[in-house]
N, C-alpha and C positions, 0 to 999 in steps of 0.2 A: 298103115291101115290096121294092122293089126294092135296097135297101141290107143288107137281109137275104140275097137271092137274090144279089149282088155276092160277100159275105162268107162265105157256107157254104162252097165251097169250101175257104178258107186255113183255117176251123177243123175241119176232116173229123177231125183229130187227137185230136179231146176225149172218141171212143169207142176209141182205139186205146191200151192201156197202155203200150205200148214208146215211144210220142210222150210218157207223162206221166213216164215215165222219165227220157228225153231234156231235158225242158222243167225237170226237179229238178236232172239233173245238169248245165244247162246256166246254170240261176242260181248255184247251188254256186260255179261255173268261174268265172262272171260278179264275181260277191262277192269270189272269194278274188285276182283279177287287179285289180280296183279298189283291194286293197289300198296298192297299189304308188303311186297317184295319189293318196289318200287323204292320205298321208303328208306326199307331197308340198304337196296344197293347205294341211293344217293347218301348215305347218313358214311356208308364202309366207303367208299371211294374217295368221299369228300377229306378223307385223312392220308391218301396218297401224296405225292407230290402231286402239285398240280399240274405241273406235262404229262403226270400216267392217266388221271383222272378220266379222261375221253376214252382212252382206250381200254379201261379196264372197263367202264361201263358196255363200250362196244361190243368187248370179247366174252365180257360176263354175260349181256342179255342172248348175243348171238348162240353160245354155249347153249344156253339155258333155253332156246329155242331148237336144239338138235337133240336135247336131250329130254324134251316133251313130244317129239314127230315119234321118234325113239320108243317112248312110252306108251305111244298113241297102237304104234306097232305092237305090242306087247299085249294090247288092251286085255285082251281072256285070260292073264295073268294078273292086272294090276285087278281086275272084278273079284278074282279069288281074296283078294286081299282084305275081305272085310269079314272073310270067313273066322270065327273065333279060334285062336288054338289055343286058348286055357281060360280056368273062369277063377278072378281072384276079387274077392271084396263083393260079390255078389254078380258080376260083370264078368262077359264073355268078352276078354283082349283079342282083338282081331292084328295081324302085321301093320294096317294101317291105323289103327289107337296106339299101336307101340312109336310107328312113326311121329306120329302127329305129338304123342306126350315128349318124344324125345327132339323134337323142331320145338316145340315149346319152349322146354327147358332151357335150347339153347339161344332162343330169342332171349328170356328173361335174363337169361344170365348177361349176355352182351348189353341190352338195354341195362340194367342196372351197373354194368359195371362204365358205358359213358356217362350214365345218371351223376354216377358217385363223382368221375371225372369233370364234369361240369361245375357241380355244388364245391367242390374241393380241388382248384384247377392246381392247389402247391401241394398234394400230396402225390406225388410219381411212382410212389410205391406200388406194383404191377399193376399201371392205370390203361385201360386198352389202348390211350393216345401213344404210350411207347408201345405196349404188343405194336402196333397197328404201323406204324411208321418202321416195324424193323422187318413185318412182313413183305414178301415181294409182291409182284405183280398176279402172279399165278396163285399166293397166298390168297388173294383177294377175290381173282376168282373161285376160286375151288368154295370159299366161301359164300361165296352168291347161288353157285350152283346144291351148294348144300340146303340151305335154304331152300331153293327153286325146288327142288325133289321134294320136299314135303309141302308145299305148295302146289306143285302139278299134280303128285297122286290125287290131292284132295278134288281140286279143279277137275282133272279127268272122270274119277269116279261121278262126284257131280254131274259131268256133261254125259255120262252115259244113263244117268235116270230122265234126262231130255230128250235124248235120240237116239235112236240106232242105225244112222246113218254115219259111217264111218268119214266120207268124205267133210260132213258138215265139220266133225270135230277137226276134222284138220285145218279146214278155211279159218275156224273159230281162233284157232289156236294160231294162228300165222298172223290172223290179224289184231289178235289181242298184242301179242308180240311185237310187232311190228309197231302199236302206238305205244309199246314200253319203251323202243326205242326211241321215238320222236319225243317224247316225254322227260326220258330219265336226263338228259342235260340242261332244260330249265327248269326242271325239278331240285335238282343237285345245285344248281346255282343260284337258285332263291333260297335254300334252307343256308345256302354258305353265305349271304349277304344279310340274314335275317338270324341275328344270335339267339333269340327268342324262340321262333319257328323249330331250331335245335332241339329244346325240351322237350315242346310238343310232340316231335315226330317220337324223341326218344320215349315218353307216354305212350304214344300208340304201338309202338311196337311192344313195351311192354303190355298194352294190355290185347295185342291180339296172342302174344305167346301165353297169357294165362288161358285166352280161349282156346287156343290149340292142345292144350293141357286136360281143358275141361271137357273138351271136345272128346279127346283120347280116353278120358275116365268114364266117359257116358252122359255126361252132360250137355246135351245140345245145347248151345247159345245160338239161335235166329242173326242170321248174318245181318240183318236189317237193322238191328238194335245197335251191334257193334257202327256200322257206320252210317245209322243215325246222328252217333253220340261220337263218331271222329267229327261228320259234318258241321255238329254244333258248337265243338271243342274251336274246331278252324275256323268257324264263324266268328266266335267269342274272339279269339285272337287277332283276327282281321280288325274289328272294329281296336281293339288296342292301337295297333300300329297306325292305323287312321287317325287315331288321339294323338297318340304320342308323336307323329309326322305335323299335324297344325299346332299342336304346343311347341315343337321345334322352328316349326316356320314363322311362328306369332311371336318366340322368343328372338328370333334373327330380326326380327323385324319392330320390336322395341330398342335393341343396338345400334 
């Protein structure tokens, strides 16, 4: 009874249509910004053994979802976080522009170094295909979760100029979560069948760590734009493999 009488409060929102609005467009927000990590996780796992693959993805999103409830808890601290604490180049750095520039850097840097891996698959000189095959399990994680931290500050911040209903971001957040998980194994398994798809993802991740970058320095980029032009890039590439799939079938079939 008393756990009832705790809780009524946070969901007062459940008679109020403008909160179920809020709570739709704030899983939306939640989904379409996981994207980004998504990608990420299936592209790092996809170089485990394939027996860890399942469960590194499991333990990574499951992590990655205690340490956004975690953050949700925290919330009146991660709000300070946009506060400036020095101003360099004309620009007030706030902890979350230092974040965000330094999640960038290390997206860029990974994306470029499977890029170079890809393009030049006989040069093994510290190619991340060995880093990555010599890390362990936990390696892998801790790496998704690195990621996931500058990704969930971003996302939280985000979902508290939506609402100030504590409860919403939580629902938001569990269930954005929840389809990274239903997701991230045929996601990870169509980039690992599609050697092409590869590149691409590796492009996008480069070019959301440059946003996260520019993001950091003061330069907003419109989330819209960016995955306008993933949508189109995936589109573009879809019709390839539609080609390339009936010129294979029409060549089988002149044999």
């Amino acid at each position: 009874m008393q756990l009832i009488e705790f809780l009524a409060p946070h969901f007062a929102f459940v008679s109020d249509p403008t909160a179920w609005v809020a709570l739709l467009t704030l899983v939306v927000l939640e989904v379409v910004l996981g994207i980004d990590n998504l990608i990420f996780i299936s592209i790092l796992t996809n170089k485990l053994p394939e027996a860890q693959r399942a469960r590194a993805r499991r333990l990574g999103i499951s992590a990655a979802l205690i340490m956004r409830l975690v953050l949700l808890a925290t919330i009146s601290i991660i709000v300070q976080l946009t506060t400036p604490v020095f101003t360099a180049l004309g620009h007030g750095f706030s902890w979350r522009d230092l974040i965000l520039i330094a999640g960038g850097l290390f997206l860029v840097w990974k994306a470029t170094k499977e890029i170079h891996h890809t393009v030049d698959p006989e040069d093994h000189k510290d190619t991340m295909l060995g880093e990555t095959l010599q890390i362990s399990l936990a390696g892998a994680i801790f790496q998704i979760l690195l990621l996931d931290l500058v990704f969930s500050i971003d996302s939280i911040i985000t979902a508290v100029g939506m609402t100030d209903e504590i409860a919403i971001m939580y629902i938001a957040v569990i269930v954005a979560v929840s389809v990274m998980m239903l997701a991230a194994g045929p996601l990870a398994d169509f980039i690992a069948k599609n050697p092409s798809i590869v590149m691409l993802a590796l492009g996008f991740l480069l070019m959301i760590g440059m946003t996260l970058i520019a993001d950091g320095m003061g330069y907003h980029v419109p989330k819209g734009y960016i995955y306008a032009a993933m949508g189109f890039s995936a589109l573009v590439e879809g019709l390839n493999m539609l080609a390339r799939r009936r010129k294979k079938a029409r060549s089988g079939e002149g044999h």
